[in-house]
N, C-alpha and C positions, 0 to 999 in steps of 0.2 A: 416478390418478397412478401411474405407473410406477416399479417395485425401483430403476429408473436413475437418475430425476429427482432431482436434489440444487440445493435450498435456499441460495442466496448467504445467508451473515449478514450481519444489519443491524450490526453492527457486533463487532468481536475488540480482542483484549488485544495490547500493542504486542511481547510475548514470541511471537504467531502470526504475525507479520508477515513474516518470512521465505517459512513455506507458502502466506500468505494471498499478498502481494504482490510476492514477491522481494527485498523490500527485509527490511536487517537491524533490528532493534528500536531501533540509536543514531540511524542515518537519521530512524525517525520524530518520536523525540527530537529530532532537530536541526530536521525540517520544524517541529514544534511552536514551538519557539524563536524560529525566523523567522519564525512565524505563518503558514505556507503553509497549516495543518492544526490543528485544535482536538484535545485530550485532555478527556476525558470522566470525572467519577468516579462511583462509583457502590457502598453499603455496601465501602464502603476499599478498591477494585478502579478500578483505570486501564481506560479503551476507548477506540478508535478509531470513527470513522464509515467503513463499508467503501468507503460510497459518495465521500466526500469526500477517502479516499486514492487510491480510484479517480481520482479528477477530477481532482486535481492531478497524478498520473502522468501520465496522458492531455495534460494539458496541455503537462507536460516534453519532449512527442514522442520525439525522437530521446537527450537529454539522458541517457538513463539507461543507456548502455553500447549501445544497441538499433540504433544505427546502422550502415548497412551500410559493408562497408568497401572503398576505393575503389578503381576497376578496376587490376588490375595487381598488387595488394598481397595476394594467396590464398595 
């Protein structure tokens, strides 16, 4: 394996969420609430699954600011 190769984690704390997925720490909070996304505990520490906020981003497609914006309007 190569000095480059970097390791996705299986899962981060909802304070990484920003570096991890763009999204701010009360977002995930809220995804939780709505049940879009589970919280995880674990010795008195909160997690995320990286995979599962993955999925539900993914899902949201366009829904998270990511959309292009429409001709004429640069």
């Amino acid at each position: 394996m190569s000095a480059s190769t970097q390791i996705a984690p299986v899962t981060c704390r909802p304070t990484q969420a920003p570096q991890v997925f763009g999204v701010s720490r009360a977002t995930i909070y809220r995804w939780t609430e709505k049940g879009h996304i589970r919280l995880y505990q674990r010795a008195g520490m909160t997690f995320v699954k990286v995979d599962e906020v993955l999925a539900y981003i993914t899902g949201l497609g366009g829904q998270l600011g990511d959309q292009t914006k429409p001709a004429g309007n640069e």
